[in-house]
N, C-alpha and C positions, 0 to 999 in steps of 0.2 A: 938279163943277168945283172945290171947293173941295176935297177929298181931294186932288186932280192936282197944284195950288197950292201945297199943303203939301208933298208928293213933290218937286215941281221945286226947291220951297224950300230943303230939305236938303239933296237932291244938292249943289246947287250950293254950300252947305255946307259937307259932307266935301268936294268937291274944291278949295274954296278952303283947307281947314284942310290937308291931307294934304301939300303942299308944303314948307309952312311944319316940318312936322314933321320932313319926312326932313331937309331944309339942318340944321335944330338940331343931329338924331343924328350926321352926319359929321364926323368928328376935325378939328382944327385943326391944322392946318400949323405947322410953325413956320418964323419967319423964317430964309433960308437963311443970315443973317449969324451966327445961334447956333450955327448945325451945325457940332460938332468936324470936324476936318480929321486922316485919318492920317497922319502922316511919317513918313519915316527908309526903310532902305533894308534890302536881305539878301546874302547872297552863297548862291548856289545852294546845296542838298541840307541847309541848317544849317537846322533848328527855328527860327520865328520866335521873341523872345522883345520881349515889350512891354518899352521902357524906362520908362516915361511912362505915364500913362493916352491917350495921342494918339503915341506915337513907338514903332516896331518898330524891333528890330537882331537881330542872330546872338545864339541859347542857345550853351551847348556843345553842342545834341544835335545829331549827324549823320546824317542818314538817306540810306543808298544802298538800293538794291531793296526790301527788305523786314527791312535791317539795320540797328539805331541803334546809332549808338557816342558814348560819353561821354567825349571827352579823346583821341579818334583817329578819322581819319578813312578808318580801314580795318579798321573791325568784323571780327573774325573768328568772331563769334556774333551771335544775332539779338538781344542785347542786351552792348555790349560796352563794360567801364567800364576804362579807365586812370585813375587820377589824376599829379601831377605833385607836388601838396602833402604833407604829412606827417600827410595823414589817411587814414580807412579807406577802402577803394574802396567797400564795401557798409556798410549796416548795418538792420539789421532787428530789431523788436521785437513779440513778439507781443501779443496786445487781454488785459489782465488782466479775471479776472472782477471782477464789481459784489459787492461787500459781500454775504452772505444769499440769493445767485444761485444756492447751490450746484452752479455750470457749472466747468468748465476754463479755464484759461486757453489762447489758443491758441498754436501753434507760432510761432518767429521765423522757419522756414525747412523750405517741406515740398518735399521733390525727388523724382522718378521717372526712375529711367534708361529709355528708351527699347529697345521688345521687339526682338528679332534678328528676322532673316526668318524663321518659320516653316515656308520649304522649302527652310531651307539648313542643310546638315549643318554646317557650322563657324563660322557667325555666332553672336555674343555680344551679350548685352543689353549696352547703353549703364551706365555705373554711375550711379548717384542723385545724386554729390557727388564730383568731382575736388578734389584740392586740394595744392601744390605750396609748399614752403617758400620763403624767402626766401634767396640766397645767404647765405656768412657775410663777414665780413671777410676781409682778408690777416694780419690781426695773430695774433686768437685764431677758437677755431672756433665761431662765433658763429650759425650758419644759423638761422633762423626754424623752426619745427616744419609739419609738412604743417597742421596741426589742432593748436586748445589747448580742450576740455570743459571745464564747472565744473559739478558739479551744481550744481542748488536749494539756496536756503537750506530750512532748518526740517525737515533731517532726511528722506530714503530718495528724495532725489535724485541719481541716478546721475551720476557722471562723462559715461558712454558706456553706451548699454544697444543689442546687439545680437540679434537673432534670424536661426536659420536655421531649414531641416527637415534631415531627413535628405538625407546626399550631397552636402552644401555643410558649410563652418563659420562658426560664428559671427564668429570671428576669425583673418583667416589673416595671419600677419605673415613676411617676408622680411627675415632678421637679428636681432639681441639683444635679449631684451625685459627691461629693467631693473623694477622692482620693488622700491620700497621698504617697503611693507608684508607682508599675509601672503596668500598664494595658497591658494584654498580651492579642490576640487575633488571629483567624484566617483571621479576615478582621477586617478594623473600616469603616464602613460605614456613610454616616450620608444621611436623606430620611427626605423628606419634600413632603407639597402636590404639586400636580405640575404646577406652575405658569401657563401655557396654560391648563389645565383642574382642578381642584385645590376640585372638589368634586368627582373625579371619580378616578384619579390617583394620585401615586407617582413618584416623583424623587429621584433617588438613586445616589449617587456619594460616589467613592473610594477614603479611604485615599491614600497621597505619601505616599510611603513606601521607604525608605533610611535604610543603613547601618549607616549612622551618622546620631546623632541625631539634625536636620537640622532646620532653620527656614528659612521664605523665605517672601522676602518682595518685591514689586513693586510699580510701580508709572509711570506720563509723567511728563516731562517738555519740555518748550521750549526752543529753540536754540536763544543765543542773535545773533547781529548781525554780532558778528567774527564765528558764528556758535559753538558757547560755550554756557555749562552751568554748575553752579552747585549745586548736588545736594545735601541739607543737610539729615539728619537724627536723630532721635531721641538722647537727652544727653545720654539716656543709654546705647545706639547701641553698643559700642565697647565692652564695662563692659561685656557683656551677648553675644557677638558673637566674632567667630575667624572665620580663613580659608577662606577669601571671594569669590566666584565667581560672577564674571558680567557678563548677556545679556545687547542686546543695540538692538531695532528695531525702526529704521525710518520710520515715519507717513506721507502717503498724498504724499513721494517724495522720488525717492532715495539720499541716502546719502553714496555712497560705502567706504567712508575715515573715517567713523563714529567711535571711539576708546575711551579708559577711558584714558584722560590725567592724571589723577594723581588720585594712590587709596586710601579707604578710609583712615584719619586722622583726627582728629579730629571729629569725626564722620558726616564726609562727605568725596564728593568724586566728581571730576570734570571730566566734554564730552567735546568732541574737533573734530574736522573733518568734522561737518558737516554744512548742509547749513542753510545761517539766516533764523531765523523764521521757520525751520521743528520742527514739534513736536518729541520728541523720547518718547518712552518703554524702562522703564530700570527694572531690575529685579535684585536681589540682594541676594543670598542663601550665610546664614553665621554657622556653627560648634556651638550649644551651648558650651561658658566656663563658666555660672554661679556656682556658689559654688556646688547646688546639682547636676548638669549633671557632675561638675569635680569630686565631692564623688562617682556619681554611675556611672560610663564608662559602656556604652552600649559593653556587648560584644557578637559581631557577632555570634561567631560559640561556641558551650559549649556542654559540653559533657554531656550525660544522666546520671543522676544519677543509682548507683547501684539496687533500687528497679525496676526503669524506663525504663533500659536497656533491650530490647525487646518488648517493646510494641509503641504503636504508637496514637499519637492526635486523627487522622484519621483510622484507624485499616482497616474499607471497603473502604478506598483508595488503600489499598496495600492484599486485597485478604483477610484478618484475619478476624477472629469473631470474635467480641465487647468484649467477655473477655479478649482482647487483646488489649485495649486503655488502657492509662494512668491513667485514673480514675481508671484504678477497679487494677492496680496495686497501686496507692496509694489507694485505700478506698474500697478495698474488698467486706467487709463489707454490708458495704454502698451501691454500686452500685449491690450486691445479692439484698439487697430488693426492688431497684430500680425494678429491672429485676421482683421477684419473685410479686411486685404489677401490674406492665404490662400486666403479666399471668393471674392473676386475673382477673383484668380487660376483659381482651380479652375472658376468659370463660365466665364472667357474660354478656358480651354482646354475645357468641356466642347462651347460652341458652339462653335470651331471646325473638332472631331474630329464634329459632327454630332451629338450629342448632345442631350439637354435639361436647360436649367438653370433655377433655380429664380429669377431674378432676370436680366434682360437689359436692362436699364436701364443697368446702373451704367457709368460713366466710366471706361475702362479707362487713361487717363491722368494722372490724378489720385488713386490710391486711398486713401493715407495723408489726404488733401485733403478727399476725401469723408467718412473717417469723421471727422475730426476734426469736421468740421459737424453731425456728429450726439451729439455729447457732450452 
């Protein structure tokens, strides 16, 4: 009886204490006279935006279907910004690395043109980055550029760095391309349609390629009747050339005595030897001495720079693999994601020809995006 006692004891115990304990643990209300109040009001499809920590009114953002516009209220993109002020519509800056991180920094702006249809003969990939000057004035011709590049400070930061593969180019331009410094190249070509078929082919013709930087002039004249002549040339000819070389070919007849009686002065230059009335070919290659070829002396042979050194233009001209060209010692970087959208690429089209690829993960929308996350 006394065990029973002690049982009834307890219970009755816990169930007087277990009341008391749950009322403690339940949150207190607060008086409803404390409770902020929201205000203020909206006009349909505008992003709310808090004035107040207690008062909502209209952002600028608009939202209609699945469109927001910044400064108009008929998006024509799924993110569309007008401004009104005389500031940038956009701006973007990429996350600089941490001191001793040895990471990248990342992009201000990573774009991907959107793929054509895949079973349409004449669709085109969407481009990565439209971009559209600004009118000019009425006064002078003032228009804004499509695009303004600044490399990196601190040296083998590129203006614009372009890549293609074969069958595309790296840069196709429509119209004059100005150039105030030096164009370097593996060839300069220049290709036009081809005069004897002009719908079906090209002609291609290679620059002179000279050690100095040459110009080269030609002309006929004829021989008076002592079998002389002479030939002038432009007031500027001397100003702008040094180091003359002459050809001389007789036209229609030979002339074996044919010779430069006296070179150029005055910017001219006199033929002697040959017979009356022959026409001659005279050809004329002069040294530029204008002020900027005598500031920048073409020089021949130079040495690689210390990042440079070991790697090559060409790289599968001399056996090496492509992380072995110049590019990817100046722009690392750069020429990874080159490479690492390639990849991509060549996976999304080997699965979709049925194939197998070595990676089917990856974000076929994003792929400049993706590698940069893996720097």
């Amino acid at each position: 009886m006394v065990r029973i006692g002690v049982w009834l004891s307890a219970s009755l115990l816990l169930c007087c204490v277990l009341p008391t304990d749950a009322q403690q643990s339940q949150p207190t209300l607060k008086n409803e006279s404390t409770i902020n109040t929201v205000t203020g009001k909206g006009t349909a499809h505008f992003v709310p935006l808090w004035l107040t920590t207690t008062s909502l009114g209209d952002s600028s953002i608009f939202q209609t279907g699945n469109r927001l516009g910044i400064g108009t209220k008929t998006p024509d993109a799924l993110l569309d910004v007008r401004v009104s002020a005389l500031i940038p519509a956009l701006s973007t800056h990429g996350a600089s690395a941490p001191g001793g991180s040895d990471q990248n920094g990342t992009d201000g702006v990573n774009a991907k043109g959107g793929d054509a249809d895949p079973d349409s003969g004449f669709a085109a990939g969407g481009a990565g980055v439209r971009a559209t000057g600004g009118a000019s004035s009425e006064l002078i011709s003032s228009a804004g550029p499509g695009g303004v590049f600044i490399g990196g400070s601190g040296g083998g930061g590129d203006g614009v760095d372009a890549s293609c593969d074969t069958g595309c180019f790296a840069g196709n331009f429509h119209g004059n391309i100005n150039v105030t410094g030096a164009i370097t190249a593996g060839t300069k070509d220049f290709k036009i349609d081809h005069p004897l078929d002009p719908a079906n082919k090209y002609l291609l013709h290679a620059s002179v390629e000279s050690s100095e930087m040459k110009n080269i002039y030609d002309g006929t004249v004829v021989l008076d009747e002592n079998g002389q002549a002479v030939v002038r040339l432009p007031d500027w000819f001397e100003a702008a050339n040094s180091s003359f070389r002459y050809q001389l070919t007789a036209i229609g007849a030979p002339s074996p005595g044919l010779y430069i009686s006296q070179k150029i002065s005055n910017n001219r230059f006199r033929i002697a030897g040959g017979k009356p009335g022959v026409e001659v070919s005279w050809q004329v290659t002069g040294v530029r001495q204008d002020v900027y070829a005598t500031a920048h002396p073409l020089v021949v042979e130079q040495e690689k720079n210390v990042r440079e050194r070991g790697y090559y233009i060409h790289p599968e001209l001399y056996g090496a693999p492509e992380e072995k060209s110049v590019e990817w010692a100046r722009n690392p970087a750069w020429m990874q994601q080159v490479k690492d959208l390639r990849r991509r690429q060549l996976a999304r089209g080997e699965n979709s020809n049925g194939g197998t690829a070595t990676n089917t993960t990856l974000d076929p929308n994003n792929e400049l995006a993706a590698a940069a996350t893996r720097r």
